[in-house]
TORPA-709665 format. One record per residue (C-alpha): residue number from 0; residue in three letters; x, y, z. Coordinates in steps of 0.5 Angstrom, whole numbers, plus 2048, in hexadecimal, padded with zeros to 3 digits. Each point is the difference from the previous one (the first is absolute). Example, Ala and Ser with C-alpha at 12.3 -4.5 7.8 and 13.67 -1.06 7.14 Angstrom:
2
SITE   seq   type     x     y     z
SITE     0    Ala   819   7F7   810
SITE     1    Ser   802   807   7FE
//
This chain:
475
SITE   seq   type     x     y     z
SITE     0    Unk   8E9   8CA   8D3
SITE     1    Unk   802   7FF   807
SITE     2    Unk   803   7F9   804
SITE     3    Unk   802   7FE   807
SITE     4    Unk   801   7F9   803
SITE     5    Unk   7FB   801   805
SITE     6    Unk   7FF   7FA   806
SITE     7    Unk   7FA   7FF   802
SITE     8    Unk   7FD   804   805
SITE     9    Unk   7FB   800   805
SITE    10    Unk   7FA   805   7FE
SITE    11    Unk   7FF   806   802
SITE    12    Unk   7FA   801   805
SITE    13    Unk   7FC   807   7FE
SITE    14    Unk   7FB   803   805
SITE    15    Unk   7FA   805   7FE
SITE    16    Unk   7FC   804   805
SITE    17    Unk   7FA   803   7FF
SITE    18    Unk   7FF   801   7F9
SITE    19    Unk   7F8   800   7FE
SITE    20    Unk   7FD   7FB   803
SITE    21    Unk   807   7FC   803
SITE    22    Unk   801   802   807
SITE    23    Unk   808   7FB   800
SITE    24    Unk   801   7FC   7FC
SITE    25    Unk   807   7FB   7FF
SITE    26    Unk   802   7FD   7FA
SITE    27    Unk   806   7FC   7FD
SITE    28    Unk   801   7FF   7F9
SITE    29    Unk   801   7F9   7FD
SITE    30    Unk   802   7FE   7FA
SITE    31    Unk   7F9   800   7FF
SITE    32    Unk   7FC   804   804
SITE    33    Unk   7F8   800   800
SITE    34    Unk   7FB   804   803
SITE    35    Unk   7F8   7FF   800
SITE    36    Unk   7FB   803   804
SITE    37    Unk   7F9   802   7FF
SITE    38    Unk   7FF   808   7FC
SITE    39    Unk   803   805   803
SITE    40    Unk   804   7FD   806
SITE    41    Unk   806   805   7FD
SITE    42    Unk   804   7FB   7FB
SITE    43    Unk   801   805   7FC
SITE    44    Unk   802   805   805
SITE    45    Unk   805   7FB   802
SITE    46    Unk   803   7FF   7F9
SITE    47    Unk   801   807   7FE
SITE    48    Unk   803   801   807
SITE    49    Unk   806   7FB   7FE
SITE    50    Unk   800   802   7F9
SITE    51    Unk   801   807   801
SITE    52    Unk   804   7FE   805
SITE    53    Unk   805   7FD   7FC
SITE    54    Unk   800   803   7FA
SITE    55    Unk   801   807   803
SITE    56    Unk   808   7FE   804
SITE    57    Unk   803   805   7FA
SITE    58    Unk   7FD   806   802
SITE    59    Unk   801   7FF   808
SITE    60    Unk   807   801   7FF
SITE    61    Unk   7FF   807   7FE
SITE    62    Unk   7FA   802   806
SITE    63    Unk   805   7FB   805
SITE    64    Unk   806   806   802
SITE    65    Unk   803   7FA   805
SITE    66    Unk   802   7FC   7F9
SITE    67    Unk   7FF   806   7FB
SITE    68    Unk   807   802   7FB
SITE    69    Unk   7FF   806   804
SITE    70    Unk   7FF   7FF   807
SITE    71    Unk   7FA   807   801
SITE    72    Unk   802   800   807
SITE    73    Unk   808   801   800
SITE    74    Unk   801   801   7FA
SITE    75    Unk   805   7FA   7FE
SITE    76    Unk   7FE   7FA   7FD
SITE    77    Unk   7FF   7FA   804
SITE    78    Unk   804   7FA   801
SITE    79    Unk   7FC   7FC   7FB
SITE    80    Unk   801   806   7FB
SITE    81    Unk   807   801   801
SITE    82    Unk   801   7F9   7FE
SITE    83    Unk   7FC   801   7FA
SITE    84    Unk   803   805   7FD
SITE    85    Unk   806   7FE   801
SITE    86    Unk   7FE   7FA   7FC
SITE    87    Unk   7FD   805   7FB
SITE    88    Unk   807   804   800
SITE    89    Unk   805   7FB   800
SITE    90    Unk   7FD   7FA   7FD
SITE    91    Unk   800   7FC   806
SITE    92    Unk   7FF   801   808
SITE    93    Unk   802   7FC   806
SITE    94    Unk   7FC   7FF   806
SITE    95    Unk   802   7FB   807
SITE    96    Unk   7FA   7FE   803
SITE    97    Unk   7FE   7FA   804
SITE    98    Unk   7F9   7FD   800
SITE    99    Unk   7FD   802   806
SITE   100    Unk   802   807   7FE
SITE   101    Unk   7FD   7FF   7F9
SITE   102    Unk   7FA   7FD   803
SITE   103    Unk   7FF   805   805
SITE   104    Unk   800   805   7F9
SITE   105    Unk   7FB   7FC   7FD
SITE   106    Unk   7FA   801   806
SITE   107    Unk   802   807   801
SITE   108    Unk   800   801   7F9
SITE   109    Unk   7F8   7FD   7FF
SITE   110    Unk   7FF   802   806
SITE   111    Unk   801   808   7FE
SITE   112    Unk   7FC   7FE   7FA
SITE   113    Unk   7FB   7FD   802
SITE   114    Unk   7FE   806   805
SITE   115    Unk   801   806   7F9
SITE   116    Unk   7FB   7FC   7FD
SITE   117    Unk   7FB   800   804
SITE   118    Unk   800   807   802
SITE   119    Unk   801   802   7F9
SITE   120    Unk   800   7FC   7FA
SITE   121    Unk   7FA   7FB   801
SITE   122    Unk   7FB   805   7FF
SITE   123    Unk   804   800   7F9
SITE   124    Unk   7FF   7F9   7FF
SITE   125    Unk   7F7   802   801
SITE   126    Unk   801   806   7FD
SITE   127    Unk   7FC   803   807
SITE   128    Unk   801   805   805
SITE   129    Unk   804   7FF   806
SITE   130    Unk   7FA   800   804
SITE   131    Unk   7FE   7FA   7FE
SITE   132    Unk   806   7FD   801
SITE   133    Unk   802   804   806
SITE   134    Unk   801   7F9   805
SITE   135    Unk   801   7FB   7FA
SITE   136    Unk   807   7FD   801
SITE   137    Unk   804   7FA   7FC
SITE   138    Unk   807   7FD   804
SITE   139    Unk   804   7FA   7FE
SITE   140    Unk   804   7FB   804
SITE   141    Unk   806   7FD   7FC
SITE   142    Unk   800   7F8   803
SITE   143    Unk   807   7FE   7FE
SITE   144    Unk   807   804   800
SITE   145    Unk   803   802   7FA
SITE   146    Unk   804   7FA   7FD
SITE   147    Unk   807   7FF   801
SITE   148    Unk   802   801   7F9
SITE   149    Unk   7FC   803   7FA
SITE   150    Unk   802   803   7F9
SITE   151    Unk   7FA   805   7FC
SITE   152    Unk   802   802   7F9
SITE   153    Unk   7FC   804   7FA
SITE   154    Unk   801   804   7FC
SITE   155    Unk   7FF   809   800
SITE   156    Unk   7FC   803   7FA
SITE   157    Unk   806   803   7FF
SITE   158    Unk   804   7FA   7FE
SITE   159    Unk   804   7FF   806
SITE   160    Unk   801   7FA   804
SITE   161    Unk   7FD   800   807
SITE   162    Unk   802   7FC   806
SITE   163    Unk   800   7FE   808
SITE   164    Unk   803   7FA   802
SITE   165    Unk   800   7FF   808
SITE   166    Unk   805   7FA   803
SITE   167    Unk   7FF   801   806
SITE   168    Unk   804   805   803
SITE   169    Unk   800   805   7FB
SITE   170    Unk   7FC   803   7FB
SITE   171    Unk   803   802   7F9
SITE   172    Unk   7FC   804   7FB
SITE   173    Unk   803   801   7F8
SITE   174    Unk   7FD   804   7FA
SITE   175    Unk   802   800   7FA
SITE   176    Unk   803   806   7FD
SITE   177    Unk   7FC   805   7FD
SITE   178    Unk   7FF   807   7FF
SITE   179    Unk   7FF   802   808
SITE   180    Unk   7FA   804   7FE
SITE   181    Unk   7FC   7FB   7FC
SITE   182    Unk   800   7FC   807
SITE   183    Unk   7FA   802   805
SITE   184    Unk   801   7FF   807
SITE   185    Unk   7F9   7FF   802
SITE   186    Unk   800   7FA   7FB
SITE   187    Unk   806   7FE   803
SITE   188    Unk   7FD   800   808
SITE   189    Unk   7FA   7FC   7FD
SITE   190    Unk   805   7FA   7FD
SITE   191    Unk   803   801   808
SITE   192    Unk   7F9   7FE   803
SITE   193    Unk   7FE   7FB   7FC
SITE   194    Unk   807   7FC   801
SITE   195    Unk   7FF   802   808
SITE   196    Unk   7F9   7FD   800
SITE   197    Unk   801   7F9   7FC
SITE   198    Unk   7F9   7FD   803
SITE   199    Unk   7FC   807   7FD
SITE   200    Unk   7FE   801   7F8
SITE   201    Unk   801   806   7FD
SITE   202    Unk   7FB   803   7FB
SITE   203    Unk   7FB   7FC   801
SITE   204    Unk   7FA   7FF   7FA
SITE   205    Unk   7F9   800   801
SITE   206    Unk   7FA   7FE   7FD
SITE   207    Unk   7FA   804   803
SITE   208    Unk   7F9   7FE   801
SITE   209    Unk   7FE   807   7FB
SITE   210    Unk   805   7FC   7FA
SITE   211    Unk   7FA   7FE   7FD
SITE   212    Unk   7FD   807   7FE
SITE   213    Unk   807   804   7FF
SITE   214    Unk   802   7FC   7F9
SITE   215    Unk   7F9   803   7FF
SITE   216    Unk   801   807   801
SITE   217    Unk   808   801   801
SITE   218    Unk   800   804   7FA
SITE   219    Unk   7FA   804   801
SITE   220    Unk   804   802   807
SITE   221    Unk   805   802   7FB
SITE   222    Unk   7FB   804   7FD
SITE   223    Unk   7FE   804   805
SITE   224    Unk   808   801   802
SITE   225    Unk   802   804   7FA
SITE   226    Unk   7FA   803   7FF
SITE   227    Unk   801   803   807
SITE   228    Unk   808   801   7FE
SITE   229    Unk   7FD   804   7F9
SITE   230    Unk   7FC   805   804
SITE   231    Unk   807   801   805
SITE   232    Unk   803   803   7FA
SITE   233    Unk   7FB   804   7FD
SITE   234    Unk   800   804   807
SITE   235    Unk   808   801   801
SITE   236    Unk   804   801   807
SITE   237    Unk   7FA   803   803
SITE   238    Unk   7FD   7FB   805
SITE   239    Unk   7FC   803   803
SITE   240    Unk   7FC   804   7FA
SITE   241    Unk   7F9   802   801
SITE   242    Unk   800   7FD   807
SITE   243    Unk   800   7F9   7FC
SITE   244    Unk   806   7FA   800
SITE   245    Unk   800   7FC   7FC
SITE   246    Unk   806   7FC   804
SITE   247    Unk   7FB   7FE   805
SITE   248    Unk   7FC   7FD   7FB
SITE   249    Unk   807   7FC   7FD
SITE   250    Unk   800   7FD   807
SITE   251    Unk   7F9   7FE   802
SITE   252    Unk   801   7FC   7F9
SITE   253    Unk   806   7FD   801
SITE   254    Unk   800   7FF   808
SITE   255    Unk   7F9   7FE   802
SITE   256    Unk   802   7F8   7FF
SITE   257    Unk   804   7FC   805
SITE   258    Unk   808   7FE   7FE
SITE   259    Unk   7FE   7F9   7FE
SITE   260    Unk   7FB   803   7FB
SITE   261    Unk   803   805   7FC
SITE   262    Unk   807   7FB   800
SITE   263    Unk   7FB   7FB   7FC
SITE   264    Unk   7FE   806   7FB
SITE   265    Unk   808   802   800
SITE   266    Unk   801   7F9   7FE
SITE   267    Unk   7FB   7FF   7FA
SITE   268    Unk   801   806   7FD
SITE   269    Unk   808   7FE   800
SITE   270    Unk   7FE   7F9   7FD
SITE   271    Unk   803   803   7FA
SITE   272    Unk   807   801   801
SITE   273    Unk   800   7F9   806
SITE   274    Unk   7FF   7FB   7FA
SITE   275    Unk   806   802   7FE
SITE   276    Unk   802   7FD   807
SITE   277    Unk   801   7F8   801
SITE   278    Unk   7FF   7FF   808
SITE   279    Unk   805   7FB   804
SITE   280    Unk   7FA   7FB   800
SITE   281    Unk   7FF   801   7F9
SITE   282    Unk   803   7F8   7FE
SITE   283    Unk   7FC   7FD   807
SITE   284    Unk   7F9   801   7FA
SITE   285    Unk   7FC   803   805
SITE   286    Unk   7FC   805   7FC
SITE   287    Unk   7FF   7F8   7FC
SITE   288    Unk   7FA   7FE   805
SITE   289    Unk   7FC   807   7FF
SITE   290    Unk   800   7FE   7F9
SITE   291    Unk   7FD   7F9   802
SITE   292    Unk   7FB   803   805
SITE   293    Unk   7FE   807   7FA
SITE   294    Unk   801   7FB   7FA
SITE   295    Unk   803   806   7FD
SITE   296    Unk   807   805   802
SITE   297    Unk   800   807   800
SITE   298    Unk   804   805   7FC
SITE   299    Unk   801   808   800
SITE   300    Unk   800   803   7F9
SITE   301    Unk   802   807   800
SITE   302    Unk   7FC   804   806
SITE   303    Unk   7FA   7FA   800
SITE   304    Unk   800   7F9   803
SITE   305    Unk   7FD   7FB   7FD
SITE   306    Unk   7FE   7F8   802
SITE   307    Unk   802   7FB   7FB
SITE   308    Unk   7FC   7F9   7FF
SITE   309    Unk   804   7FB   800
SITE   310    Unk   7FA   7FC   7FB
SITE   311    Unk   802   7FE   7F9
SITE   312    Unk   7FD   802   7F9
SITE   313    Unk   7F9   803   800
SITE   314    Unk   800   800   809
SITE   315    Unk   805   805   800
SITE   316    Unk   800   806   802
SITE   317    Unk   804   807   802
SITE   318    Unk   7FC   806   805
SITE   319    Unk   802   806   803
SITE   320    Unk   801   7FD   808
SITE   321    Unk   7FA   805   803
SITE   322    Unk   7FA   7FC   7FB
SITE   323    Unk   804   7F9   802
SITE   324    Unk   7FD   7FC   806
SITE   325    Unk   801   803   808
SITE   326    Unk   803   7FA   801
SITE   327    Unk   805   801   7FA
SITE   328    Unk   801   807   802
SITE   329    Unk   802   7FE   808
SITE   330    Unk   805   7FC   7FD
SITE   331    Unk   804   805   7FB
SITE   332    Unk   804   804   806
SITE   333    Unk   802   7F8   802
SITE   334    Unk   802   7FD   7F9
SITE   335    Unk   806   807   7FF
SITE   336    Unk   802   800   807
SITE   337    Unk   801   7F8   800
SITE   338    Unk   803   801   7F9
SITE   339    Unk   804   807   800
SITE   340    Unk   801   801   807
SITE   341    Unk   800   7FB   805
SITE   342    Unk   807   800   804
SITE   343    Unk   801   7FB   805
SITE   344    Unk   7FF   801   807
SITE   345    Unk   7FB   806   7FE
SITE   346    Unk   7F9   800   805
SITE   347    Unk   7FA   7FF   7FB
SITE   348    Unk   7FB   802   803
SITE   349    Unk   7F8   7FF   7FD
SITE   350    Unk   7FA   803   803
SITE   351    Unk   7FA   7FB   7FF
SITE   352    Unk   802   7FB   7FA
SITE   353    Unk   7FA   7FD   800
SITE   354    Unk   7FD   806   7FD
SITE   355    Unk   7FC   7FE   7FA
SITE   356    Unk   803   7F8   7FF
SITE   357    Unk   7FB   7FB   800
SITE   358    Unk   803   7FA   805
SITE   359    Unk   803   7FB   7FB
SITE   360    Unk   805   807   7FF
SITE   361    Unk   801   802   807
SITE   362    Unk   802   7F8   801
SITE   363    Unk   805   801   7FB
SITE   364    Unk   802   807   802
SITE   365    Unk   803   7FD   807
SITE   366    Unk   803   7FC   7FC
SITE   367    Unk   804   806   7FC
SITE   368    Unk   801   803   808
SITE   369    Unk   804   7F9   802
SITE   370    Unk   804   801   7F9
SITE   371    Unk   801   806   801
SITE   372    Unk   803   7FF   807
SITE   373    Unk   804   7FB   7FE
SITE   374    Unk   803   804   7FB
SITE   375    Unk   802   805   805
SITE   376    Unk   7FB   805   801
SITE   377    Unk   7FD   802   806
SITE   378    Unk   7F7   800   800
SITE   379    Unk   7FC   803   805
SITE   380    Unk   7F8   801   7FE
SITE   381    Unk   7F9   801   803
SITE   382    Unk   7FB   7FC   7FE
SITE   383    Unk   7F9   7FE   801
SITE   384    Unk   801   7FA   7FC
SITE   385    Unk   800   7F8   804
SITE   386    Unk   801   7FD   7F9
SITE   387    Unk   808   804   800
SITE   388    Unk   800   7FD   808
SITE   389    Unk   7FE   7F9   7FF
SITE   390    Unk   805   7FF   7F9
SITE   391    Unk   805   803   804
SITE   392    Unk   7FE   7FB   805
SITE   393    Unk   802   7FB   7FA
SITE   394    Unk   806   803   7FF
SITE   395    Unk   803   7FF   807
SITE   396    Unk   7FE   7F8   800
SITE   397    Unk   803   7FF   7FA
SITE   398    Unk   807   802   804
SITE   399    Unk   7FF   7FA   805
SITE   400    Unk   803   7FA   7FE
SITE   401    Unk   7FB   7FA   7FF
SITE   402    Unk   800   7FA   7FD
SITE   403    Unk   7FF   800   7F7
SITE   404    Unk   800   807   800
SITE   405    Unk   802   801   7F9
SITE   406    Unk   7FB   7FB   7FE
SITE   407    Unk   7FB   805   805
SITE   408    Unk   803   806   7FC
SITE   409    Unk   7FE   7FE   7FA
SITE   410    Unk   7FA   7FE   801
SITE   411    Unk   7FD   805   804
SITE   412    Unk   803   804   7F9
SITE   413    Unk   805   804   804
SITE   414    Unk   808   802   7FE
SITE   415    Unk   805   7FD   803
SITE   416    Unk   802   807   804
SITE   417    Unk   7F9   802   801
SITE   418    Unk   801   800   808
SITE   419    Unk   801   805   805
SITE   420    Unk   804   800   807
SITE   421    Unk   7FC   800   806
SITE   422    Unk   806   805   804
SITE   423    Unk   800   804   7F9
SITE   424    Unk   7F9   802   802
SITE   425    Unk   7FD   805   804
SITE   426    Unk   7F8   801   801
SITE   427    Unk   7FC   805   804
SITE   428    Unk   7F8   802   801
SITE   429    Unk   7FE   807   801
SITE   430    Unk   7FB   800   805
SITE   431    Unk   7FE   805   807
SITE   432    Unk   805   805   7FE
SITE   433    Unk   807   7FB   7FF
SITE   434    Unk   802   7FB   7FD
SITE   435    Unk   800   7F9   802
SITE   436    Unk   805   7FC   7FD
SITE   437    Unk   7FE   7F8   7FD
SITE   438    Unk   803   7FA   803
SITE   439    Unk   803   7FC   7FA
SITE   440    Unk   803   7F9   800
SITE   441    Unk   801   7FB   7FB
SITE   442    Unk   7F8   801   7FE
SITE   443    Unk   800   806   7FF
SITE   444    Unk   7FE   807   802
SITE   445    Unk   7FA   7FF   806
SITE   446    Unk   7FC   806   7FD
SITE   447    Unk   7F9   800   806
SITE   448    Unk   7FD   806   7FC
SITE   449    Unk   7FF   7FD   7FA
SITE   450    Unk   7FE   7F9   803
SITE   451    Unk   7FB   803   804
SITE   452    Unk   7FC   804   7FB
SITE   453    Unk   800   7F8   7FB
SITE   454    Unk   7FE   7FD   806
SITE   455    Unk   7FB   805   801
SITE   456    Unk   7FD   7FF   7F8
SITE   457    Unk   800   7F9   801
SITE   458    Unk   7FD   800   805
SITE   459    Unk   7FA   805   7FE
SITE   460    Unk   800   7FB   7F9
SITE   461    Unk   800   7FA   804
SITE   462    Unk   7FA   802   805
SITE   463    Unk   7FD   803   7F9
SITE   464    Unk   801   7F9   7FC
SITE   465    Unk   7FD   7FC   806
SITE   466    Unk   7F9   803   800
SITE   467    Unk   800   800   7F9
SITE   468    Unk   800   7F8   800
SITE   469    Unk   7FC   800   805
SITE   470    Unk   7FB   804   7FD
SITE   471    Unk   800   7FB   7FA
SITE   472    Unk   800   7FA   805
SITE   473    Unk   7F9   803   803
SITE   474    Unk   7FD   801   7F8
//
């Protein structure tokens, strides 16, 4: 469990060149960010960029020498290690720093990962060559300076007691004692970075677009992995006999999907052991709105998952989640996150949530995005969908003040807290090789994509429903 008293601060600004079909593109992350755009206007690249990007800090610390607990170009830890260590070592570790020399880290520090992730990690992220990433870049722009006050508190797997509280003026770094062995050092510098960038989640959580077909067939993946392991250990040592590795099998199996999907596949096979798990959002009843909108909830029962109607007597039922519905399917990875392990401030971010929900549930599922925000996540999607945009839309009017609102909530069959802020929001369109970001006021999300395509059908219905009226008229 991790706490901090963290202050607003302005989001950080992300800037992607040439990936796939995006040439420049610039984003900010809001409470709520939204991407749309036709097919193949690169929204997939986009995310998988930002999610790898973020979910990949802890192993920057060990390529980055500069930051590295044994610096490879002196030989000597650096400053940042030398204060860590010392914290490990002695139970606590003291630094004086003022704000501008704290913020000055900070952008050198987001500047050196940013540019290791691009020259290195990114094609990680899609499982590719360099060479189809060789010009691809991500930067970030911090918008704020760091806050004048900020404490960061949790807990180590080993049972010590971590924090960082900043005053001001001086940096102060304790560890509970334990055994000096049972702390890693790695794990400390990635603890390090989430205190240093409050306006940046960490460990993100992704739901794929491919989310729909991995409760399918997660096992069959697991399946072919052993197989692959078993004919390793009837062969022995030798890697190379008869000219045959089997280990070049092992990776074609495993690497061929990007990072997001095999964190997807990681994810379900480890549903077991999360359920044991209750997340920080777990009394908020998020997880409640996916039951409404499956009319049944999901558990995992040994190695399966199954779905549960929530039907009475002879209407009930229990099945194996791969012969429930595609929409019941697409919603078990949300259902555990948000009961098991959702933590606050974590980025949520959901490839195309409309995919296979009829309307009246892709109006409630931006519904569930806005509670979801308000209680503490951050929420980016792609979507295609113009009834999530216009319920959100709704959303944002219901946060303006006007005459009989309750009345008016009431009526319209909302809840009381079912609004959203305009300022919290965040929207772009993906078109020409970048992103055009959406002007929103107290309306809304001015959306033109999704405008001009209605505007066209009704058009072409129009100009249909007419001639029809005057071909009966001339009978």
């Amino acid at each position: 469990m991790q706490s901090a008293n963290d202050p607003q601060t302005s989001p950080a600004t992300f800037r992607f060149k040439n990936l796939g079909p995006v040439k420049e593109a610039e984003l900010e992350l809001g409470d709520l960010t939204i991407i749309a755009g036709r097919n193949n206007t690169g929204k997939t690249y986009l995310v998988y960029t930002l999610y790898g990007f973020l979910n990949l800090w802890k192993d920057w610390w060990i390529t980055t020498a500069d930051f590295r607990l044994d610096n490879a170009a002196t030989g000597q830890p650096s400053t940042i290690a030398r204060f860590i260590l010392e914290a490990i070592a002695e139970g606590r570790a003291r630094r004086k720093v003022d704000r501008e020399t704290l913020n000055q880290e900070r952008k050198e520090v987001a500047r050196k990962l940013a540019r290791d992730f691009s020259n290195g990690t990114l094609t990680r992220v899609f499982s590719s060559s360099q060479d189809a990433f060789k010009d691809a870049a991500i930067e970030v722009e911090l918008n704020a300076e760091f806050p004048a006050e900020r404490t960061f508190e949790t807990t180590l797997r080993s049972g010590a007691i971590f924090s960082i509280r900043y005053d001001g003026t001086e940096l102060l770094m304790t560890c509970s004692r334990v055994e000096e062995d049972s702390i890693d050092g790695y794990r400390i510098f990635d603890l390090y970075l989430q205190f240093l960038f409050p306006e940046l989640s960490f460990e993100p959580f992704i739901l794929s677009a491919e989310r729909f077909g991995i409760s399918l067939f997660y096992k069959e993946l697991d399946f072919t992995k052993n197989q692959l392991v078993d004919l390793l250990q009837q062969m022995g040592d030798d890697k190379n006999r008869k000219s045959f590795s089997p280990f070049s099998l092992i990776d074609r199996a495993t690497n061929r999907y990007a990072l997001p999907i095999k964190d997807n596949i990681n994810y379900t096979r480890d549903l077991p052991d999360l359920q044991k798990k209750r997340s920080e959002l777990f009394d908020n009843k998020l997880f409640d709105d996916i039951k409404e909108m499956m009319e049944g909830y999901y558990r995992s029962a040994g190695d399966d998952i199954q779905f549960r109607s929530k039907a009475r007597k002879e209407r009930s039922f229990t099945i194996p989640l791969h012969i429930a519905s595609s929409s019941a399917r697409g919603l078990s990875d949300l259902y555990f996150f948000l009961r098991h392990a959702a933590r606050k401030n974590q980025l949520l971010i959901i490839d195309e949530p409309e995919g296979h929900l009829d309307t009246a549930n892709q109006i409630q599922f931006a519904r569930l995005l806005a509670r979801a925000v308000r209680a503490g996540l951050k929420v980016l999607i792609t979507t295609h969908s113009d009834y999530i945009i216009k319920e959100i839309n709704n959303l944002i009017m219901l946060s303006q003040s006007f005459e009989n609102k309750d009345q008016t909530v009431e009526k319209l069959n909302y809840k009381k807290d079912d609004f959203l802020d305009p300022d919290s929001v965040r929207a772009y369109v993906a078109e020409g090789s970048s992103l055009s970001e959406c002007v929103i006021d107290t309306f809304g999300i001015d959306m033109p994509s999704f405008e001009a395509t209605i505007d066209a059908i009704n058009r072409v219905s129009n100009e249909l429903a007419s001639r029809l009226i005057i071909e009966d008229e001339d009978e």
